[in-house]
Structures are given as structure tokens and as C-alpha cells.
N, C-alpha and C positions, 0 to 999 in steps of 0.2 A: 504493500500500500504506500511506500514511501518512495520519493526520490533517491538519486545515488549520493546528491548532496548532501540529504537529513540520514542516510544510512552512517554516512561517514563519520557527518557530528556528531551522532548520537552513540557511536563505537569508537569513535577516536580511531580509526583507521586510516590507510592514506586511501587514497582515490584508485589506485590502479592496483590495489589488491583488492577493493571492495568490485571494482568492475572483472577481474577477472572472476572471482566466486560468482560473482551474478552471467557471466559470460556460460562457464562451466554448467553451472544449473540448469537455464536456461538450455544450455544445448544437448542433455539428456533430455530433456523433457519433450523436443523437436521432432529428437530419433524414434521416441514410440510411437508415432502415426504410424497404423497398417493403412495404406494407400488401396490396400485389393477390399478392402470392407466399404469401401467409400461407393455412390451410388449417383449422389447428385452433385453437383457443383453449380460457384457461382462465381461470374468471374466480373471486373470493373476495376478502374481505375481512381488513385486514389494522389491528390496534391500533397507535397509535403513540404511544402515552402520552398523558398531561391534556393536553397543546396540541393536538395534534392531531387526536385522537380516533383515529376511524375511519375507514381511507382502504379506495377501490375499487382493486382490481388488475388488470390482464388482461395474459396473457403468451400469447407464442407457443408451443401446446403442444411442437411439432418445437422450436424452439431453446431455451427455458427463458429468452427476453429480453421483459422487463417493456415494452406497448408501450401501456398507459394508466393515467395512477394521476389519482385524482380524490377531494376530500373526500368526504365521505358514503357514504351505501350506497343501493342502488335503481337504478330508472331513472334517477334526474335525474341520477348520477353518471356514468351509461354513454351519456348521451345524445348527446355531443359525439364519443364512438367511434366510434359507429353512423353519426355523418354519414361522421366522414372512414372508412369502410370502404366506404360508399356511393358517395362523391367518387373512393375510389383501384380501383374496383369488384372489389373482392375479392370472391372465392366459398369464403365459408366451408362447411365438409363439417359437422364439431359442435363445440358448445362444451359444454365439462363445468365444472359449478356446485355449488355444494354444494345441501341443500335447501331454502332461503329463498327463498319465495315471491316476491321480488320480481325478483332475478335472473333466475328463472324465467320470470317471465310477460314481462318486458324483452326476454329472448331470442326468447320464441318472436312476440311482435311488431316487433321492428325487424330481426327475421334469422328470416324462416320459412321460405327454404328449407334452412338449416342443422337438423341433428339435435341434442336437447338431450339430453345426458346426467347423470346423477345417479354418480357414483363410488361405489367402493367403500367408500373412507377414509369419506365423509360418512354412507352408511347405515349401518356397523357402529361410527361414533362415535355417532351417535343412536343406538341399538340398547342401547351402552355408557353411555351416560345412564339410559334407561330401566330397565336393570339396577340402578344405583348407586340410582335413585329408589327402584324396589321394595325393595331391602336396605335401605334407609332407614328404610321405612314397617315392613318386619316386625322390623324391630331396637327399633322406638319399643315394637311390640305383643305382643313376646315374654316371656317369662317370665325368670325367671336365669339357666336351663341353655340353650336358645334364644342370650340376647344374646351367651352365651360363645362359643356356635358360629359365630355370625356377627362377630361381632368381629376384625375384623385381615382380613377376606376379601376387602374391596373389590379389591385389586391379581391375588387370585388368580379372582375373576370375570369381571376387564374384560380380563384377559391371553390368548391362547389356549394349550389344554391344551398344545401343542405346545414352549412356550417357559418352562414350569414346572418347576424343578427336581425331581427325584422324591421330597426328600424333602421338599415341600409340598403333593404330591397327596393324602395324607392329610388333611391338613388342609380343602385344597377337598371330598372326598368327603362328609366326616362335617359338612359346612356343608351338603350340598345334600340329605344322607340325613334328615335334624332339619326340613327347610322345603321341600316341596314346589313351593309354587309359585316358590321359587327354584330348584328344580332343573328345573322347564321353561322357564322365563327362561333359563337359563345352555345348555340340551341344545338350545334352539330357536335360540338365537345361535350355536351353532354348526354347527349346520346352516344356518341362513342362510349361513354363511362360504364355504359351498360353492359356493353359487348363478353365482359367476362365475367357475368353469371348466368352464361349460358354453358351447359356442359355437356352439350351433345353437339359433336364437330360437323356436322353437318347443318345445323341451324347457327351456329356460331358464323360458319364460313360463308352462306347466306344473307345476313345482317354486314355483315364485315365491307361482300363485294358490293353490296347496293348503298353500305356507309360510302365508300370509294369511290363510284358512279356521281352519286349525290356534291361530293364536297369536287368531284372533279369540271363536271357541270356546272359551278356555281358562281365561275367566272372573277375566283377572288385569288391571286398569284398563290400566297400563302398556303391556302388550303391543297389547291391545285398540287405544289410542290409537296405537300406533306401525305396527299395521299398515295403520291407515285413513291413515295417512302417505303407506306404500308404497304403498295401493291408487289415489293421488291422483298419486302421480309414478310407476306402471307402469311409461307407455311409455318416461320416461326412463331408467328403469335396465335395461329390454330392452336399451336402445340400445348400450349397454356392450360388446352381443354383436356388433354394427355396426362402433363403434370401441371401440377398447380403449385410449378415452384419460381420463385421472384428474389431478386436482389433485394428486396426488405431488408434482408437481416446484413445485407453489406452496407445499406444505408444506416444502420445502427451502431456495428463496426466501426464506418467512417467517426461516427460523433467519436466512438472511444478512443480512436487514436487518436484525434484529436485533445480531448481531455491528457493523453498521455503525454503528447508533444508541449500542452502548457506547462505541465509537472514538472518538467524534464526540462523545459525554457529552451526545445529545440536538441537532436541528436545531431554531432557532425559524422561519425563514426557509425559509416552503412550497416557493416556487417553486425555491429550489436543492437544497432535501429534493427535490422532483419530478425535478431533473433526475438528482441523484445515483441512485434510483430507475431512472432509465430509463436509467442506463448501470453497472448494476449488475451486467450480465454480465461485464462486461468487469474489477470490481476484485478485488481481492486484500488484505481487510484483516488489518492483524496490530498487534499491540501493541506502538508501538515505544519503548526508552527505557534 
């Protein structure tokens, strides 16, 4: 639960014999993954400030335990994975990715008998972009009475209706009444929200190609562009209806490490940032002092 700083004060140690014993620890505890028990994964990118950049992640969808972190993003980060999955001969069922092409085509080549899925969280964040871009564009091209209406609404378009206080729904109504093509941007995102409690793949896949018809017809760049998205990653987000598994729990991951990197006031030193990472289910950080 502590820092390596407050380990040290608080044992009167030096620092580089406290980091080695946490080094050591840690890297027993690394080696006991059986990689052939493992079933789902889930795989995303994850910021870890200027030094670092941008690290790969892949966890065990069933436990929530971090079992590859690599610089970069892409294949070449996942490449060293895919051997040891190959070596411990794991039979993976799906991995769910957000939807970056590279991830994508990574999976379905070095794991093609695994099913690749597209989550929920990733299509209705994209969705949620391409909303905030159109309000963008019609805020730039509107007139007075227009930019007032749209002004202040971003929080009440990317939210759903469900989670809006009522006395805000006003405000959303008379934004979507004034800008048309915002109010099928906003009516069509939320009918997409629906799309995955369907769990029969054929009514799912149904709804999906006449959501796609619909937002492509409708004559608004945005949309237009976002559903030649979905119509490129389909079968992944069919798959959903297959397994019902989603980066969720990497999005909760992310906060932890997070939390861990303010403890810590930042890792220079990758390879114990890696280990610390890959025994990150197991900590319990807190501020201590």
C-alpha cells in the first residue's frame, strides 16, 4: 500500500535495496500466470506520461490481471505475446479491442481461431466524438440565436437521456429543436445504445445494417464517416452477441494505474514500471503521511 519512498522512511533502508526486494517479489509473482488456462483477453492502450508515452496492455478478461505491457502500440508490441500464448498453447475463445486498426488486424492474424470483438464502450465513444465534431462544425456556422442554443450542450449530448437531471432536459430539447441535423446525431446515438441487448445474432445484425443504411443516408459527413466504420468492423461487434466481453474492466485498470503513477510521482525505470504493472492486481494504493 505504500510508496518506495515511505517504505524507505519508514525502515530506514536505502532506496536500491528497498527497490531491489520489491523488484525480486514482484517478479515471482509475474512467473505464476498459466497463460494455457487463460480464455478471454482484452487488449488497449494505455498513456503514461512524456517518458513513456504509450504503453500496450493485455489482461485476463475473467480475472482483471495485467498479463503483457509493452512500449508502443500495434503489432510489434503484441508480438512477443502471441509467441509465449503459442509456446504455453493457450486456446483463446475472443479478444475484445477497441477500434484501431492495428490491434485488429494483429488479432485476427496471430490468433485466428479466437473471435475478435469491438465493445460497446469503444463504438459509442466514437459515436460520442463524432457528435462533439458535428456540434462543433454547426456552432462555427450558426447565427446568434443558433450558437446560444448550442452553447453549454456538449455534456448534455454525449450523456445519455437517462442520466440527465430533468431540469436540463429542457435545455437538451430546445438545442436539438433549433439544429436538425443535430437532433439525428443525438436520436441515432441513441438508438444505436440499444443494439447490444439484443442477443440473438441475427436480429442484432438486422438492426445494426438498417442503423448503417439510416445514419448513411442522412446526409451528415460525420455520421456518414462513422458508419463506414461500423460497416468495416460488423462482424466484430456481432461478436458481442457471442461473448459479452468488453474492455470495462481495462477502463478501471487505466484509473489504477493511474492512482499508482501519482503515488509513485511518476516511474523513470520501465522495466520495474512493467513489473509493478503486472502485479497490479494484487496492490492496494493509498496516500500515506
Amino acid at each position: 500500500m505504500m510508496s518506495m519512498a515511505d517504505v524507505v522512511a519508514f525502515l530506514h533502508l536505502g532506496w536500491d535495496t528497498v527497490k531491489r526486494i520489491f523488484s525480486a517479489d514482484m517478479g515471482r509473482e509475474a512467473e505464476k500466470v498459466n497463460l494455457r488456462e487463460v480464455e478471454f483477453l482484452a487488449i488497449d492502450e494505455v498513456y503514461l506520461g512524456r517518458l513513456h508515452r504509450f504503453v500496450t496492455i493485455v489482461i485476463d478478461w475473467k480475472s482483471g490481471r495485467i498479463l503483457h505491457v509493452a512500449k508502443g502500440r500495434g503489432e510489434n508490441a503484441l508480438r512477443p505475446f502471441f509467441r509465449r500464448l503459442r509456446l504455453a498453447r493457450a486456446r483463446i475463445k475472443a479478444v475484445a479491442t477497441d477500434m484501431a486498426a492495428a490491434y485488429a488486424s494483429a488479432v485476427i492474424k496471430h490468433l485466428p481461431g479466437a473471435d475478435l470483438v469491438i465493445d460497446r464502450f469503444h463504438v459509442i465513444k466514437l459515436m460520442n466524438e463524432k457528435i462533439d465534431q458535428l456540434r462543433r462544425a454547426l456552432q462555427r456556422e450558426a447565427g446568434v440565436m443558433g450558437r446560444r442554443a448550442i452553447k453549454g450542450t456538449r455534456f448534455l449530448l454525449l450523456r445519455g437521456k437517462e442520466n440527465l437531471s430533468p431540469e436540463r432536459l429542457p435545455d437538451l430539447q430546445a438545442a436539438l429543436e433549433l439544429n436538425q441535423p443535430l437532433s439525428v446525431a443525438y436520436y441515432l446515438k441513441e438508438e444505436l445504445r440499444t443494439l447490444w441487448g439484443y442477443r440473438d445474432i441475427e436480429a442484432m445484425a438486422a438492426f445494426l445494417d438498417d442503423w448503417i443504411r439510416r445514419a448513411m443516408e442522412s446526409g451528415i459527413a460525420p455520421l456518414a464517416t462513422f458508419a463506414k466504420t461500423l460497416l468495416a468492423f460488423r462482424p466484430a461487434i456481432l461478436n458481442s452477441a457471442k461473448h459479452p466481453v468488453s474492455n470495462g474492466k481495462l477502463e478501471g485498470i487505466n484509473n489504477k494505474i493511474g492512482a499508482m503513477q501519482r503515488v509513485h510521482y511518476g516511474l523513470r525505470d520501465f522495466q520495474f514500471l512493467t513489473l509493478r504493472l503486472l502485479t497490479l492486481h494484487r496492490a492496494k494504493h493509498s496516500f500515506c503521511g
